[in-house]
Steps between C-alpha positions, in 0.01 A plus 500: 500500500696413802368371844752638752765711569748279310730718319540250208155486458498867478819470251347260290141696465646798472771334158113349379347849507792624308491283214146550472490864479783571308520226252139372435263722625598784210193744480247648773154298469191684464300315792492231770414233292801542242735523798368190586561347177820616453644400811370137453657505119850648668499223801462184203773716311728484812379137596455325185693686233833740632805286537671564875870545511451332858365204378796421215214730257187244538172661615355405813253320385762242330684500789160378733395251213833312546525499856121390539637242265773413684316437819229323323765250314657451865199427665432251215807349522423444919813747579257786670255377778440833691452856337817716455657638832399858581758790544611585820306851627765773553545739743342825421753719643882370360339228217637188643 
């Protein structure tokens, strides 16, 4: 789930894992293939369905649909003539 030693990679997995376990993934399955199938059901709960306090209690997937729209309306509109900038790397020892 993460792709470094980046601790708030590691926070944010680790918060993910959390909500899955203990609020949607409620009863043992009996083989691979359930697990499977739950875990896809709980991650389109979590994306598409739970409200985040973070995001002012939209789900993520709101929250993508409007900024895709957003960048597609200012692209439209000629505002947006390169893709977005990317974040600055941080140092993996002290985070700046």
């Amino acid at each position: 789930m993460t792709d470094g030693y980046d601790y708030n990679q590691n926070a944010l997995a680790e918060r993910v894992n959390g909500i899955l376990k203990n609020e949607l993934l409620l009863h043992r399955p009996a083989n691979l293939k359930q697990a499977r199938k739950m875990v896809d059901e709980s991650v389109k709960i979590y994306n598409q369905q739970r409200p985040h306090l973070a995001l002012n209690m939209k789900t993520p997937d709101e929250v993508h649909r409007a900024s895709v729209a957003a960048i597609n309306l200012r692209a439209k509109l000629g505002w947006v003539t390169t893709a977005l900038p990317r974040r600055k790397k941080r140092c993996r020892s002290c985070g700046c």
